[in-house]
C-alpha positions in Angstrom: 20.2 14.3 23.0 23.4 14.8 21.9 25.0 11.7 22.6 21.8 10.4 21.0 22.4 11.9 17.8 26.0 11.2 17.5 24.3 7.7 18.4 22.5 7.6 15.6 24.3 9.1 12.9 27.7 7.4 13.3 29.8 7.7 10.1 31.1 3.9 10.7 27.5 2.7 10.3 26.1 5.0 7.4 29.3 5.7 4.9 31.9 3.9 3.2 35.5 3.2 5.2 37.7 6.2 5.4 34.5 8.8 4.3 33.0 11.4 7.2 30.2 13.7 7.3 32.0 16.4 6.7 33.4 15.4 3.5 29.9 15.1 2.7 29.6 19.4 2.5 28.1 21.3 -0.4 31.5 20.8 -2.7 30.3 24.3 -4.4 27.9 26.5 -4.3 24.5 26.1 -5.7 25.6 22.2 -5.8 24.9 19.4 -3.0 25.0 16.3 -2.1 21.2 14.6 -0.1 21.0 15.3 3.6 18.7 13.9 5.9 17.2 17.6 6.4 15.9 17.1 3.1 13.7 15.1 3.9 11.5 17.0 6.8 10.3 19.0 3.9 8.5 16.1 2.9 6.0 16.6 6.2 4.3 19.7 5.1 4.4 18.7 1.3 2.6 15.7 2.8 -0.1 17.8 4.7 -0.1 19.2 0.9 -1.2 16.0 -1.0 -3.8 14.9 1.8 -5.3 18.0 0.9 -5.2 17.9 -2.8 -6.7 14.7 -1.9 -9.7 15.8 -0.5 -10.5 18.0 -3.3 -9.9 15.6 -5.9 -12.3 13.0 -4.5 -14.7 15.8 -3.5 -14.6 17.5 -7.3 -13.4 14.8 -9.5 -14.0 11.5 -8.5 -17.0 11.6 -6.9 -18.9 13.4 -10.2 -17.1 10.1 -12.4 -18.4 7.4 -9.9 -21.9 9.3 -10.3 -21.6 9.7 -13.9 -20.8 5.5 -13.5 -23.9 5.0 -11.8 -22.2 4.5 -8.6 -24.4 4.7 -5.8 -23.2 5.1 -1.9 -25.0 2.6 -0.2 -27.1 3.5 1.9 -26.8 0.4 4.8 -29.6 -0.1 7.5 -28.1 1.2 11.1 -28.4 -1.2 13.8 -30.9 -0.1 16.5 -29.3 0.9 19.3 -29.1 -1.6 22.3 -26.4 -1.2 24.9 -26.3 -5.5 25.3 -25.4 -5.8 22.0 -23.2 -2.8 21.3 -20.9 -3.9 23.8 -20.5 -7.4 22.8 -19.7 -6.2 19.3 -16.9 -4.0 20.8 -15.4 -5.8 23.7 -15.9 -9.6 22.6 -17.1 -10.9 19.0 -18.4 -9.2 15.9 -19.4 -12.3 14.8 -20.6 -14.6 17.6 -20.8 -17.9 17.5 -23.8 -20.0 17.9 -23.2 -20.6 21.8 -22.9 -16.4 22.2 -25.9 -16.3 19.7 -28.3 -18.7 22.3 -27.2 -16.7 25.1 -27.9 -13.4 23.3 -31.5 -14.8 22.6 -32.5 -15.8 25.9 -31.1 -12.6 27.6 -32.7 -10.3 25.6 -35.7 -12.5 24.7 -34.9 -11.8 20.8 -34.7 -14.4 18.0 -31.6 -15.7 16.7 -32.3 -14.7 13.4 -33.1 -11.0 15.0 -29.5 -10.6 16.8 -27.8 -12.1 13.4 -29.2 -9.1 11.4 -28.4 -6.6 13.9 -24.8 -8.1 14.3 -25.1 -8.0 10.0 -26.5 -4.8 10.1 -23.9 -2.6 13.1 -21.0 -4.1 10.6 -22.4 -2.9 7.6 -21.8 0.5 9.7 -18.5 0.3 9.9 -17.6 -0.2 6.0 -17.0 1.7 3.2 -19.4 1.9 0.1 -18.6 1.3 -3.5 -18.3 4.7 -4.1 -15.8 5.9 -1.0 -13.5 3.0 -2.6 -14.0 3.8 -6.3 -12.9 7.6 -5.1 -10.3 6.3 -2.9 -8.7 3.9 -5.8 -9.2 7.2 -8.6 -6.7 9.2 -6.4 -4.3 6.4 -5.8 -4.6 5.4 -9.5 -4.2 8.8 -10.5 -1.1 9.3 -8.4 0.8 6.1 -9.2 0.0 7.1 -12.7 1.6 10.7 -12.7 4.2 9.3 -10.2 5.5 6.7 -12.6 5.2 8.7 -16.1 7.7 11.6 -13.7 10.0 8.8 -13.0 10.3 7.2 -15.9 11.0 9.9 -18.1 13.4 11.2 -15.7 15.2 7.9 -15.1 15.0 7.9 -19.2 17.5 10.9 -19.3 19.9 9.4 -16.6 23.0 7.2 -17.6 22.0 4.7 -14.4 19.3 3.6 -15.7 20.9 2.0 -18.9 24.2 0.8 -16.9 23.7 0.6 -13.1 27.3 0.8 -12.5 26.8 4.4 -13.1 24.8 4.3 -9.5 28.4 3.5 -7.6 30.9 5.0 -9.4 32.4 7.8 -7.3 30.0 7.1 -4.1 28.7 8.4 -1.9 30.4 12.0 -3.6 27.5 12.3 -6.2 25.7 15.5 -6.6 22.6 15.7 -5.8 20.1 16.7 -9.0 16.7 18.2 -8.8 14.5 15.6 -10.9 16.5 13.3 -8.3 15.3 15.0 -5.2 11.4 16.0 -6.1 11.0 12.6 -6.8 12.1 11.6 -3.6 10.7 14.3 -1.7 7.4 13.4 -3.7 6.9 10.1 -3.0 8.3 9.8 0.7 5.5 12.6 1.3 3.3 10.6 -0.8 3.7 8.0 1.8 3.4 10.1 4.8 -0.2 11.3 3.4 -1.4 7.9 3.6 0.1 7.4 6.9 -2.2 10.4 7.6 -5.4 9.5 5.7 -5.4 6.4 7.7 -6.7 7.6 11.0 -9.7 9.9 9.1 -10.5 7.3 6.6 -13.2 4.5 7.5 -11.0 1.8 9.6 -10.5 -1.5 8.0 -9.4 -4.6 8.6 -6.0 -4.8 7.3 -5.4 -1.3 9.1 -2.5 -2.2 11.2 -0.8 -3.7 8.4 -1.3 -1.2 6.0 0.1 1.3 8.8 2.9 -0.7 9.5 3.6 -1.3 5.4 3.2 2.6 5.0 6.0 2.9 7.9 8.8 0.5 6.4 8.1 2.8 2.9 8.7 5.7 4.4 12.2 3.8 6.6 13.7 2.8 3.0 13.1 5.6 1.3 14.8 7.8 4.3 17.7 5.4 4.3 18.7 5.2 1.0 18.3 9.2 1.0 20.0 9.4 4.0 23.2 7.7 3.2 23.4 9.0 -0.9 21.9 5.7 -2.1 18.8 7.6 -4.1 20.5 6.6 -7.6 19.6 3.1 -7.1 16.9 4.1 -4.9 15.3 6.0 -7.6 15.2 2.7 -9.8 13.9 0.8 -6.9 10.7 3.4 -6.6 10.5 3.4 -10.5 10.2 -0.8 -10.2 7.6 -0.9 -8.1 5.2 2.3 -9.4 5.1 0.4 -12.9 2.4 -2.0 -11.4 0.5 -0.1 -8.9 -1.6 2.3 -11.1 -2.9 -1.1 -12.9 -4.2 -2.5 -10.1 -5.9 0.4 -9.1 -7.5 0.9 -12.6 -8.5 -2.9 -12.3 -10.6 -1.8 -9.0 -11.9 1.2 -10.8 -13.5 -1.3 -13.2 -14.7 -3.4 -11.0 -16.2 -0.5 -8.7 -18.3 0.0 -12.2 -19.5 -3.0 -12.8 -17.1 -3.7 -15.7 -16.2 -7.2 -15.4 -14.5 -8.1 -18.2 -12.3 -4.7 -18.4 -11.6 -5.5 -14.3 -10.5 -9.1 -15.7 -8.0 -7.8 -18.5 -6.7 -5.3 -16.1 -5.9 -7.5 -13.5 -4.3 -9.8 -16.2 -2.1 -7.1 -17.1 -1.6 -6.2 -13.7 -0.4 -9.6 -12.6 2.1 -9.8 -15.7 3.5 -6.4 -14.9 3.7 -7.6 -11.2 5.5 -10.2 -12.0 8.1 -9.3 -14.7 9.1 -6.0 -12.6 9.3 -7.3 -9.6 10.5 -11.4 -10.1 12.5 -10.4 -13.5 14.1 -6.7 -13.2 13.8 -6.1 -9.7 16.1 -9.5 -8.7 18.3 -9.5 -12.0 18.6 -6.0 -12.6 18.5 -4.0 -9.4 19.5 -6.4 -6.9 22.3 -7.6 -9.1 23.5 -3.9 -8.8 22.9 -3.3 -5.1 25.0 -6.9 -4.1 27.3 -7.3 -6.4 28.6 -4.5 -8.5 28.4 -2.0 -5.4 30.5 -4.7 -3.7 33.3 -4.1 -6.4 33.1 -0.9 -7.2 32.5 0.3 -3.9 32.8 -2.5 -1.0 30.9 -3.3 1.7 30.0 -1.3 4.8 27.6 -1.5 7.5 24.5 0.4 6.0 25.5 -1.7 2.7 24.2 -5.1 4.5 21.5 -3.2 6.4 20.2 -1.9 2.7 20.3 -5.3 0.8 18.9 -7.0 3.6 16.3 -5.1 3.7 16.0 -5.1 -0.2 16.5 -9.2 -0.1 13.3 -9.1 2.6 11.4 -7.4 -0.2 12.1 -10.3 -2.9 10.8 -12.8 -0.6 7.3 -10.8 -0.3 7.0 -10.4 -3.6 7.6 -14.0 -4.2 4.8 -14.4 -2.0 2.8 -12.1 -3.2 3.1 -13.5 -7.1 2.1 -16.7 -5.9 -0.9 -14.9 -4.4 -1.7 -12.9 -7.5 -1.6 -16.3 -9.7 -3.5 -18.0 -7.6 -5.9 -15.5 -7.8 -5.9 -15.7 -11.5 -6.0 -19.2 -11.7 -9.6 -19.0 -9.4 -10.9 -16.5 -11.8 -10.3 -18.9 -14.8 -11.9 -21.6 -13.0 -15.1 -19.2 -11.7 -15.0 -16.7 -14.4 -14.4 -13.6 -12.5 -11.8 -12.4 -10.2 -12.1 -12.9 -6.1 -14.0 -10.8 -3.6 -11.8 -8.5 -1.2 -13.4 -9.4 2.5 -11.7 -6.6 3.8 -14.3 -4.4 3.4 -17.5 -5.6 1.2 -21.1 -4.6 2.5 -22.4 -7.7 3.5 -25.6 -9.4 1.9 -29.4 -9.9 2.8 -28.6 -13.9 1.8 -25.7 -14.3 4.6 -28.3 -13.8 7.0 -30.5 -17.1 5.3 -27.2 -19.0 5.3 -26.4 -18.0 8.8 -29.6 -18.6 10.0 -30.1 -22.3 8.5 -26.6 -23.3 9.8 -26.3 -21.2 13.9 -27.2 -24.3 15.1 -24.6 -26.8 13.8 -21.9 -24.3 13.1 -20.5 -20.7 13.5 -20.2 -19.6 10.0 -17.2 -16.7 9.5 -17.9 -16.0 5.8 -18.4 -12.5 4.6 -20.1 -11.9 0.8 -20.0 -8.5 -0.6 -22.3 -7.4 -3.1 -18.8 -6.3 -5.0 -16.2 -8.5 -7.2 -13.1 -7.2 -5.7 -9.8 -9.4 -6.7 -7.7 -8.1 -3.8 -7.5 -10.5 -0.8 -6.1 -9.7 2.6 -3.0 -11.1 2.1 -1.8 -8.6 -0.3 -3.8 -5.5 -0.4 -1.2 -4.0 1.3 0.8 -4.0 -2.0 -0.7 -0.3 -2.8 2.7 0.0 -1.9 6.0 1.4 -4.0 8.9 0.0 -1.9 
């Protein structure tokens, strides 16, 4: 383990030329610089939000969405049949017409009878309006604080007017409080989600969102790790300025307010896209490549960082095209996209289904909710 550890935290591969770990020391008391051991303090502050979480959606959310009119569904269960259970869990929860003809011989049922119990078992498995609206309330109301914290702390600090000021004398720069709660906050931030995701109704993006959640919680630990949390904390600042409008779009369109869920998402796609194809590339990056490389030169955690940070230009290139495309539909149809992710399904599917089992094996989903996110990009709850 040892061995392992020297491994892992080799000074050629985290610091600058001719800088060790030891220089790294607490240069006076009451003073330091970050250290990894920071940030295992982030676990139990974690455990900390998840619960804060609970209470809020139990106590504050969940009186708004009824004071919205915002009912839990309440979805018809599937009766139980052992046939059709485990074809839904081992093979298809959406057979096609071939599965659906055998279905209807073998247990003597009508088509149209094992299409609404397939319609009905995944209805089962989704959330209702009002588990997202309090689900998107917490997230919006985090983002929110997160961001106003960040900002008027970054407003204070000299880096965020001149980003030289994030290299000058690195990695030997002290380490201030504002700095490290807002680390500490958001990496645990991150870890609750990590968390929620395994008591929270599965979905369909789950693996990505788990594996998004992970890469967060990997950048923000590196750039802690090896004293990069100046320019860290400007990355972090970037991204929150975005997230709590998207989730105040979904609040509107949890309560039926169209129009205020179109202007939202309006304002969230322009914020999108002058933070993060505008300041993040010309401001941040600019910093990271270029005047780190002559203030400070390059090392081996230096690529690893901006490659990493170059990776996160290209999906948000791909995500803005997303976002205008999305705009551009709602234009066109007056109202912004479903979100097939997790939408109860509707009594009319089963009509459509049923006039078409024959001749093809429809996939489509409708909700009973305008929900602008698609697939493709609901992972961008996301800060990093």
């Amino acid at each position: 383990m040892a061995a392992l550890s020297d491994w892992f935290w080799d000074e050629r591969f985290w610091l600058p030329h001719n800088v060790t770990w030891a220089d790294l020391e607490d240069p006076a008391p009451g003073v330091e610089y970050p250290k990894a051991g920071h940030l295992l303090r982030a676990l139990p502050l974690a455990l900390g939000i998840f619960a804060v979480r609970i209470v809020f959606e139990r106590f504050v959310a969940d009186p708004c969405a009824h004071i919205l009119h915002i009912q839990a569904e309440v979805s018809r269960r599937a009766q139980p049949n052992a046939v059709l259970e485990k074809v839904f869990t081992s093979i298809s929860k959406s057979p096609d017409s071939r599965q659906l003809d055998g279905l209807s011989k073998q247990l003597d049922w009508e088509v149209r009878k094992i299409q609404r119990w397939f319609r009905h078992r995944r209805n089962q498995d989704k959330p209702s309006t009002r588990t997202k609206f309090c689900e998107s309330m917490w997230r919006f109301t985090f983002y929110l604080c997160i961001f106003t914290y960040g900002f008027c702390f970054l407003w204070q600090n000299p880096w965020m007017w001149d980003t030289q000021q994030c290299w000058y004398n690195y990695p030997f720069q002290v380490l201030t409080p504002g700095l490290y709660h807002y680390y500490v906050m958001e990496l645990a931030f991150y870890w609750s989600l990590m968390f929620s995701q395994f008591t929270d109704i599965k979905r369909k993006d789950f693996l990505i969102m788990f594996v998004h959640h992970l890469a967060t919680v990997s950048l923000i630990s590196f750039s802690y790790a090896n004293n990069m949390a100046r320019v860290g904390s400007l990355v972090m600042c970037v991204h929150d300025a975005s997230d709590f409008l998207l989730e105040a779009a979904k609040l509107a369109n949890y309560a039926k307010y169209q129009r205020l869920c179109d202007f939202l998402f309006v304002v969230f796609g322009a914020s999108f896209i002058g933070t993060r194809l505008i300041i993040y590339p010309f401001w941040i990056l600019n910093s990271t490549m270029f005047e780190s490389w002559e203030i400070v030169g390059p090392f081996t955690s230096w690529w690893v960082f901006n490659s990493l940070l170059l990776v996160l230009q290209v999906l948000h290139i791909i995500w803005s095209y997303l976002i205008v495309r999305i705009a551009f539909n709602a234009l066109m149809r007056g109202k912004v996209s479903k979100d097939v992710r997790s939408d109860i399904e509707s009594s009319s599917e089963e009509e459509t289904e049923t006039n078409q089992t024959r001749t093809a094996s429809p996939k489509r989903e409708n909700g009973t909710n305008g929900h602008f996110a698609a697939k493709p990009w609901t992972q961008n709850d996301d800060s990093w």
